[in-house]
Structures are given as C-alpha cells and as structure tokens.
N, C-alpha and C positions, 0 to 999 in steps of 0.2 A: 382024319387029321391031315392039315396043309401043312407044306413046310416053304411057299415061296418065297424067296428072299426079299429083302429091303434094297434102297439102291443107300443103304449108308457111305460105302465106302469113297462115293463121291463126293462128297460134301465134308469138310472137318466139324468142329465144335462140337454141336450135342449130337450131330448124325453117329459121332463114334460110341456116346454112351445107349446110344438109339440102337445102335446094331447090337450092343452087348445086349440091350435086351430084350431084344428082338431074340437072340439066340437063348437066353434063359427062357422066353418063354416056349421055344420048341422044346427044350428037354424037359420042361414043365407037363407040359401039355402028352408027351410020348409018356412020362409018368403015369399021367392020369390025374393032375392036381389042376383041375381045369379053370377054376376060381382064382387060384393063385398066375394062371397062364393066363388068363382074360387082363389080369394088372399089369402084368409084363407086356403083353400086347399093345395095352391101352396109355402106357406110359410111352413106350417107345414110339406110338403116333402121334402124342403129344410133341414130342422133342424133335421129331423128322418124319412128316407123314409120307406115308407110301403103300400104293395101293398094293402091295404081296404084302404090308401090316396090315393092311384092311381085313385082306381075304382072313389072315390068319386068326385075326379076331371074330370075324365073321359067322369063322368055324366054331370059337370057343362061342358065342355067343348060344349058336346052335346047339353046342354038345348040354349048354346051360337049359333049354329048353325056352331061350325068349326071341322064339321067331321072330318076330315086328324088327327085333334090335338086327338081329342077322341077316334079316333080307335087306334095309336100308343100310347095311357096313357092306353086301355086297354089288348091289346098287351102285354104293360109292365109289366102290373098286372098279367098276365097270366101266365109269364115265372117267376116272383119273388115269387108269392103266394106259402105263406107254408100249405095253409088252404085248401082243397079240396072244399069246400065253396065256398071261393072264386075265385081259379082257374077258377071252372065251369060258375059262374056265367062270369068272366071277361071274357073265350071265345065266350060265348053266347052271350054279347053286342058289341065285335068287329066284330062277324059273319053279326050281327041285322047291324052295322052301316058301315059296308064293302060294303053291298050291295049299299048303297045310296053315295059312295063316287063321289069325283071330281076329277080328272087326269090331267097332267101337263104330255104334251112330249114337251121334247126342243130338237131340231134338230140344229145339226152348221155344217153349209154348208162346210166350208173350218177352219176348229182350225189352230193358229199359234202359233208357242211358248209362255208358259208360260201366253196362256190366259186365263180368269176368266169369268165363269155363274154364274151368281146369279137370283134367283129367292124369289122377298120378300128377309127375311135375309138368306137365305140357299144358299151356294156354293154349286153348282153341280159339282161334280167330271169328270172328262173326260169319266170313264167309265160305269158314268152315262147317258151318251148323246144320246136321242134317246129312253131312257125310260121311261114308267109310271110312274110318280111318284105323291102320295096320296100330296093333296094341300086343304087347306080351300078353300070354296065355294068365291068369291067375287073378289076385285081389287089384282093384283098383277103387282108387275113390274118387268120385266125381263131386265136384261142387262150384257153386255160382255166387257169385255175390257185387254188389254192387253199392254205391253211398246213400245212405238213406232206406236201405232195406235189410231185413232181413239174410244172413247168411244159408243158405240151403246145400245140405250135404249126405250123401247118401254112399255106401258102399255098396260094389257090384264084382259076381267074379267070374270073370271073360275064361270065354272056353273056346273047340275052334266050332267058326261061325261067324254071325253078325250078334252081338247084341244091341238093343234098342234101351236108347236111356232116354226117357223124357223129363226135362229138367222143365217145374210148373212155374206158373209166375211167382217172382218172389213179392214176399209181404214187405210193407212199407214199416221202418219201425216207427211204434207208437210214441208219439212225445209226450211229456207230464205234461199236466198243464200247470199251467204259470200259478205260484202258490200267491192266496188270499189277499191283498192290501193290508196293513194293519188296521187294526179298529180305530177310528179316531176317536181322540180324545172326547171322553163327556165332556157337554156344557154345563158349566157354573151353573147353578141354579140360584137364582135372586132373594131365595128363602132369609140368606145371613143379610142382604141389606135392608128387605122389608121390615125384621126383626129387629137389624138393629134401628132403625129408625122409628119403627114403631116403638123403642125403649127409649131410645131421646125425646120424642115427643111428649112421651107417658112421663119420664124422667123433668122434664119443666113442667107441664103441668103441675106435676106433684107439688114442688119445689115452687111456682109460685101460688098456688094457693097454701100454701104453708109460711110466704109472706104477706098473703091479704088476711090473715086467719090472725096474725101477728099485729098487723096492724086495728080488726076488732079487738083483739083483745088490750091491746097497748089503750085506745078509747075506752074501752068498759073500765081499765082501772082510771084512768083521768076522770069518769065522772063518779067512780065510787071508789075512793081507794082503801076504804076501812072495811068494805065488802058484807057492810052492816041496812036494812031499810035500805037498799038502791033502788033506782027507778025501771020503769017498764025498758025504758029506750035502754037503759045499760045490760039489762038482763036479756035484753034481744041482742046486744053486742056480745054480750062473752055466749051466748047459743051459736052465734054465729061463727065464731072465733073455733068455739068446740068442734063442729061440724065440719066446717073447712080443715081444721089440723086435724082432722080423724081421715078425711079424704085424701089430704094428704101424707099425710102416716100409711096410706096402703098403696099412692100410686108411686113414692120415690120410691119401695122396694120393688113394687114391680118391674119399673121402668128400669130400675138397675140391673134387674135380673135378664131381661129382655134384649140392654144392651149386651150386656156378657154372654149373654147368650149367642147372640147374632157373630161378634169375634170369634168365639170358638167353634163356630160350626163355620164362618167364612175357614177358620186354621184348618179343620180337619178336613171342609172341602180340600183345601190343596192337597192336604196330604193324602188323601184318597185319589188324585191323579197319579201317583207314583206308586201305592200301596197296591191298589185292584178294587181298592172299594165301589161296589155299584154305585150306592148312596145313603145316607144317615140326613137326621134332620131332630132338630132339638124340640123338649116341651117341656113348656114352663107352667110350673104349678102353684097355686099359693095356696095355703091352708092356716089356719089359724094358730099352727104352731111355726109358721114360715116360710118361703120362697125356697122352691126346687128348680133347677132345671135339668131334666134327665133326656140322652140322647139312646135313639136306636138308629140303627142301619141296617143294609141287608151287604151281603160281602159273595 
C-alpha cells in the first residue's frame, strides 16, 4: 500500500474536497476495503488530478487484480510526476506489474467500411488491429459490427499471456425482397355486350315479324271476314300470319331474356371487381314450359 500525497493544498475549490478524499481513501485502503478506496482515489483525481493520486490508485487497481488498469495509472504517474520521489517510484511499479501483464491481439480477417472493434468498452482503432494490447486479466467481450452487416460477438477470458481473437468477415444482412405488385384488375369480358346485343337483335326481330304476321292476318280477314268458303290466297294469308306469330311468340321472349341477361352479368361483372370473383357467365334456356337464365361462376 502507497500513501503519497496529492499537492491539494495548493490549489482551493475542489482540490480541498480532493484532499479529503484522497485522505479517506488511505484509511480505506490500510482497512482493507480496497473497492471502496479505489472510489475515493478515483473521485479525488477527478476533482484535482495528481500523480501521488495516480500511484495511489494504481495500487488499489493492483490489490483489485486488474493489471492493464495499474500499469497505465502508473505509467501515468510517471510521465506527470513533478516529484523525483515519485517519478521513480511509479516506474518501478509499472516495470514490477508489466512483467505479469495479459494481452489482447484481435485480428480482422477481412474490415469493411466503417466497421467497429470493441473490446469490453474500448474501441480499437484499425491501426490498432493485430496488436498487443494490455487488457485486465478475466471475461471480456469482443465484437464488431458495422452498417449493413451483420453484428458478430463472442466472449473470451484473458489470462496472463497473449490471447488471439480473430474476428471473421462479418455477414452482409439479408434484405426482403420487395413484396409482389398487386394483381391487376381482370378485364371486362365482352360476354354481357355480345349477349346483350344478341337480345336486341333477337328482341326486333321478334317483334317485327309479329307486325308482318299482323299485317297477313289483318288481309286474310279483309278478304274473308265470315271465315266461312274462303279462298286459296286468304288461307295462304292467315298460314302465313300463323307461322310468323308463332316465330314470333318464341323470338321476343328470347330476345328479352337475352337482354336481361347481358345487364346482369355486365352488374355482377363489376361487382366481382370488388368481391374476388374470378368470373361467372350466364345461360339462357328456353323450354316449352319457359325462358331460364341461370348464372355460374368460379370464386
């Protein structure tokens, strides 16, 4: 244990709370409460540093067992000491505690831009890599990281000696790839204008041979209106009449159905743009008891 002094007394402000504890931490430390003397040490170089704080801490650092810390506080004390005293004294314990130190090489395989070593809380510099460097005896963690890669992290526990870390190339992280375009819209299918045109078409047809049908039969009564001995020509008019209003008696229902048809499959086209419906499509039926039109779809 050290007990050289500080030069507090020369300086006012915080040098005075600097010497108080400076001085708590020697009676700390002649205790044996070396943890608690390391604080008092450490606080009091904070407030007025001086190299008999240095040594003092240098010591406590030592009694702690973290060489690396107590060779560089004596080191310290070495290069700042005004006192011949103490100069000597601080190289002769950095000599004494150099011998017994622990080493730290980190090796990086492949560096990428703007990446980062760390060891414990100390960044290693790039042209630090691949050198000794003095480290407390125990756990340490080592890791690298850099933008756009992977974080790489590893624990190691420094003993005395050199250990070797090799830190490998780090992984680039994986991007998502970019999610799907939406589906575009189905196209309209022409199904409801064919349909319905093919029902206006069918729908006049109907409709005028149901007025030429009209008009033989309006003739067959003109030339026989008592419907009694008519002639060849009048009975070839109401045939005629018959024939055409039978043809048409079957194309206006189609033709109506055909249109109605075509409008509600155009309606439910659109409404299957919003729905999900793949697609549907209508069929029209006629049968002798009537005109159907039934739709399927697939969904």
């Amino acid at each position: 244990m050290l007990s050289f002094v500080s030069n507090a007394f020369a300086q006012g402000g915080g040098a005075a709370a600097a010497e108080v504890l400076f001085r708590e931490g020697i009676e700390l430390r002649r205790a044996g409460q070396t943890a608690e003397a390391c604080e008092k040490f450490e606080e009091s170089q904070r407030l007025d540093p001086a190299a008999g704080t240095l040594l003092n801490l240098g010591d406590c650092r030592e009694a702690e067992g973290k060489l690396a810390s107590a060779w560089a506080l004596f080191e310290e004390a070495r290069k700042t000491a005004v006192s011949d005293v103490v100069r000597e004294e601080a190289a002769a314990r950095a000599s004494a505690v150099q011998e017994r130190l622990s080493f730290l090489r980190i090796e990086v395989k492949e560096p990428v831009p703007e990446q980062v070593i760390r060891y414990g809380e100390v960044t290693l510099g790039r042209a630090a890599y691949g050198t000794r460097v003095p480290v407390d005896p125990g756990e340490v963690t080592v890791s690298a990281s850099a933008p756009g890669y992977v974080t790489w992290t590893t624990q190691v526990k420094v003993e005395q000696g050199t250990l070797r870390v090799q830190v490998p190339a780090l992984v680039p992280v994986t991007k998502m790839p970019d999610p799907p375009p939406p589906p575009a819209p189905p196209a309209r299918s022409v199904g409801p204008w064919v349909l319905g045109a093919s029902g206006v078409a069918t729908l006049g047809v109907g409709l005028a041979l149901g007025l030429v049908a009209k008009g033989h039969y309006d003739t067959a009564e003109g030339l026989c209106p008592s419907h009694e001995e008519c002639s060849d020509e009048t009975m070839n008019e109401w045939n005629k009449a018959d024939t055409l209003a039978t043809t048409s008696t079957i194309l206006v229902p189609i033709g109506a159905l055909a249109l109605t048809g075509g409008v509600v499959w155009w309606l439910m086209q659109s409404g299957e743009e919003k729905s999900g419906a793949v697609r549907s499509w209508p069929r029209v039926s006629v049968t002798p008891q009537g005109g159907f039109v039934t739709y399927r779809g697939e969904f």
